[in-house]
Structure formats: C-alpha cells, structure tokens
C-alpha positions in Angstrom: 0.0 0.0 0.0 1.1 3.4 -0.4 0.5 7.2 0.0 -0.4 10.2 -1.7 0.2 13.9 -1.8 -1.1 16.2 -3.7 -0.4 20.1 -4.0 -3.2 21.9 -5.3 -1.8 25.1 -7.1 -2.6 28.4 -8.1 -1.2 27.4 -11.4 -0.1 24.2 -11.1 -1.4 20.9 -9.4 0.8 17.5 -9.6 -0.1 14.3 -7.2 3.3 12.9 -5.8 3.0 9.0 -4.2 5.7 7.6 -1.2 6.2 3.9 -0.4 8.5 4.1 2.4 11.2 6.8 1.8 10.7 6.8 -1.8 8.9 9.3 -3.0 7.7 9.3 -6.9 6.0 12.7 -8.7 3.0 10.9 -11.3 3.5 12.1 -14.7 0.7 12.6 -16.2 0.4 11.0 -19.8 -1.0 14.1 -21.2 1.7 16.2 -20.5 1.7 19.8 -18.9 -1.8 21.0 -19.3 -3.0 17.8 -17.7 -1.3 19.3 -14.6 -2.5 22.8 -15.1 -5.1 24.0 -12.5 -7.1 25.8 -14.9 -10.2 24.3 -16.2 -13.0 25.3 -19.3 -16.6 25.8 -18.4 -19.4 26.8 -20.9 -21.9 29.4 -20.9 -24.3 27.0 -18.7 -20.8 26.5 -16.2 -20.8 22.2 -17.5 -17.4 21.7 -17.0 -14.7 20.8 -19.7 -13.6 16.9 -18.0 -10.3 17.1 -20.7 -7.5 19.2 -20.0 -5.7 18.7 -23.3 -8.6 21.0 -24.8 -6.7 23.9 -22.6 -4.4 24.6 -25.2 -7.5 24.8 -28.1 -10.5 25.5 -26.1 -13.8 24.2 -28.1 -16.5 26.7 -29.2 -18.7 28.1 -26.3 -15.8 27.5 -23.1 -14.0 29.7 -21.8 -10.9 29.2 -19.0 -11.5 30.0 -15.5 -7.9 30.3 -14.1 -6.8 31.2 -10.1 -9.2 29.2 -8.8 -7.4 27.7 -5.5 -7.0 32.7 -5.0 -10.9 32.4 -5.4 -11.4 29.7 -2.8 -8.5 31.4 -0.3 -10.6 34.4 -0.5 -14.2 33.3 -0.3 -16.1 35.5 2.6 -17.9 33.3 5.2 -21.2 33.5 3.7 -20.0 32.6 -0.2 -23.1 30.2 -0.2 -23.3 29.4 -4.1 -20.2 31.2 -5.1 -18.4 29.1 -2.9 -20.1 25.6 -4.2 -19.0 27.0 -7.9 -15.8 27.4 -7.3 -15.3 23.9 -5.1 -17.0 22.2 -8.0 -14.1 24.0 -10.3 -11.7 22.3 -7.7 -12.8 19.5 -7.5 -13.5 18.8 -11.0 -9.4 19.8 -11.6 -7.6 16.8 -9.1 -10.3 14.3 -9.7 -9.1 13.9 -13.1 -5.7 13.8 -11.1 -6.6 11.6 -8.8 -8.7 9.7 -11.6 -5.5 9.3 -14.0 -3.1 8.4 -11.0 -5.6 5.2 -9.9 -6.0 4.2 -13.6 -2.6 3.5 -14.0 -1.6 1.5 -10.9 -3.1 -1.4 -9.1 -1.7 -0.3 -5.6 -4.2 0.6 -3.1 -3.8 4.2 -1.6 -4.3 4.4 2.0 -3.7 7.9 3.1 -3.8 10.8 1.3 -1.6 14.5 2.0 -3.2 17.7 0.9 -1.0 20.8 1.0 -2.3 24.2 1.8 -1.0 27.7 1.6 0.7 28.6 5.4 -1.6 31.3 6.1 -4.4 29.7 5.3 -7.3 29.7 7.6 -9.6 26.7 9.2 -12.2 27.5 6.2 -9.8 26.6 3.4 -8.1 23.8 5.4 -12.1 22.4 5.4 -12.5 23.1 1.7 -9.8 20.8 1.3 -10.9 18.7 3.5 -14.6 18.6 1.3 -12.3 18.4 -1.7 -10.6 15.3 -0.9 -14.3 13.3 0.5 -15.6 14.4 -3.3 -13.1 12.9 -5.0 -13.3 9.8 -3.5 -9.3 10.4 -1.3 -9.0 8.3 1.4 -7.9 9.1 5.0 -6.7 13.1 4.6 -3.9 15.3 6.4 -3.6 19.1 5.6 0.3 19.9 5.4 1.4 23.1 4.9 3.2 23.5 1.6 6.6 24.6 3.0 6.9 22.3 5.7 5.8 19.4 3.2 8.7 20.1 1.0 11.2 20.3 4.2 9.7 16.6 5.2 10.1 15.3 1.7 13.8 16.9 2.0 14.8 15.6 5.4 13.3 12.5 6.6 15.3 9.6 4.9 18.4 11.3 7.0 19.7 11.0 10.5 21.1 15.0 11.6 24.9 14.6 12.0 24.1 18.1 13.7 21.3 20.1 14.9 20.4 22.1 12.1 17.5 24.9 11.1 15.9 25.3 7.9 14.5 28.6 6.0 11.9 26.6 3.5 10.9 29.2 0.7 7.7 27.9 -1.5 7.0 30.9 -3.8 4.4 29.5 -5.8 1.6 31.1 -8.6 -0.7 32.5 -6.5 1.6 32.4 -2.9 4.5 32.9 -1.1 4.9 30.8 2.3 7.5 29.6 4.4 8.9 27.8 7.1 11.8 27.7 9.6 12.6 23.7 11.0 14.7 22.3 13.1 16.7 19.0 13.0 18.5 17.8 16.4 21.6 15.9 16.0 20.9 12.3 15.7 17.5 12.7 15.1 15.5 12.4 11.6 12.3 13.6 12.9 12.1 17.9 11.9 10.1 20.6 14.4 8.4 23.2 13.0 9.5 26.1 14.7 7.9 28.9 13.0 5.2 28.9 9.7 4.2 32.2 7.6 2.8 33.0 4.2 1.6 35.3 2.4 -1.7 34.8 -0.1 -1.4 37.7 -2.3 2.6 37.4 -3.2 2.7 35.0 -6.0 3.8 34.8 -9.8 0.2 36.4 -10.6 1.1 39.3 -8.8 4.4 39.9 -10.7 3.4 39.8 -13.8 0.6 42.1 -12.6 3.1 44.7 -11.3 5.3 44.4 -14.6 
C-alpha cells in the first residue's frame, strides 16, 4: 500500500506518491496542461472533463484560471459562489486523482493535501470537502513549505542540529517555514510557519 500527496496550485497541481522513503512525482500522460489547474466551463458553467482542450478551447468555453485565489478568499457566507468554485476544484484533481488510480493497481491508503501557510480553518475544510468528493482516502492538511522540508529531510539522521528557511514561492503564494533538525534525530520541528496569499507569480506579472 502506499501514499499520496497532492499540492493543489494556483497554477499548477501535480499528485506525488511515497512507499517508504521513496517518493515518486505521477507524470501525467497528457503532458503539462493535464497538470494545469485551470479548467473550461461553458456558458451553462458544465465543466470541460479534458484538459488537453486547454491549449485549443472548443466553441462556447471559456478558461476559468486562479481558482485555489478564489477559494483562499471566499467571505464566510459565499453560499453558491463558494459551491462554484469547489465544483471548479474538484472537478481539476479528480481527473488527477482519476488518472493516477487508472494506472496502478496499488491501493492508496492515506492521502496528503497541502495548503498555503496562512491559510485559515475554512480553506483547510475546503480541502478537506475536496478530498471526500473525490473519492481520497484518509486526509492530512500539510502546509506546503513544511511538506517540502519533510520530503527533504526524513530519509536522514542529523549529524548536527540544524535549522531550515523553506521558501515555496508558488503562482498564487508565497509561504514559508523555519525547521529544526537535532543531532541524531531524523524527525524535523516546526518552529515557526508564515505566508503570504497575495505574493505569488500572478502578482508579478501584474506589477510588470
């Protein structure tokens, strides 16, 4: 058995899987824009199910981009904005999810989902909603920089205590984390965790 993580991006959203200390990103056979985050809706908002038409929409859709920004920033009382745009989510890593499972007969027992370090308890439950619709199994919120520290530091034993300064500038965010390391440990503290949801590669090319 194995397990699962997947970063949900601004731009980008790719499903890694671990069996033991090995740790495997899933390439997806239809190459980049099967990874993309974006997805096509129509006029009626029926959802596009194939990514590959991102590069050559078909007549009537249009791209709906930023959607993890849209959910980040949903008020409390979104209502039916907010089951849009967790449809839009949803709809994105099923067919992540859906591809992955297709191609290998290893059951998945626990699934990681990463999330932005500043983002509240309303998001990490979106995600949490996210991973029950798309049929995930047992589901742990990570947040993104300390995920990529654990991927980084757990196969090793500290031959000294060290910290870490994780930097995870992303699309739509820009988060980090400082973690410790004792000597002759592998296990990593978090000492400290901050982000930012409105620094990302969306608000560059905004500014330029």
């Amino acid at each position: 058995m194995g397990s699962i993580g997947i970063d949900f991006g601004t731009g980008n959203s790719v499903l890694s899987v671990c069996h033991g200390n090995q740790v495997q990103v899933f390439n997806l056979a239809k190459g980049a824009y099967g990874s993309s985050s974006d997805i096509l809706v129509n006029a009626e908002g029926a959802i596009d199910p194939d990514p590959q038409h991102l590069l050559s929409p078909p007549p009537g859709f249009t791209r709906v981009t930023a959607i993890k920004r849209q959910l980040l920033n949903l008020p409390p009382d979104a209502g039916a904005e907010r089951e849009k745009w967790l449809g839009f989510a949803v709809a994105r890593l099923r067919y992540l999810y859906e591809a992955f499972t297709a191609t290998t007969n290893t059951p998945v027992y626990k699934a990681v989902l990463t999330c932005p370090a500043n983002a509240g308890q309303a998001y990490r439950e979106i995600l949490l909603e996210i991973g029950r619709r798309i049929g995930l199994p047992a589901v742990d919120i990570v947040d993104e920089p300390t995920a990529a520290a654990v991927h980084h530091g757990l196969a090793e034993v500290a031959t000294r205590t060290e910290r870490w300064l994780i930097v995870d500038w992303g699309c739509g965010t820009c988060d980090v984390s400082l973690i410790e390391r004792r000597k002759g440990q592998a296990d990593l503290v978090v000492k400290v965790v901050k982000g930012d949801n409105a620094l990302g590669g969306l608000d560059m090319d905004a500014l330029l």
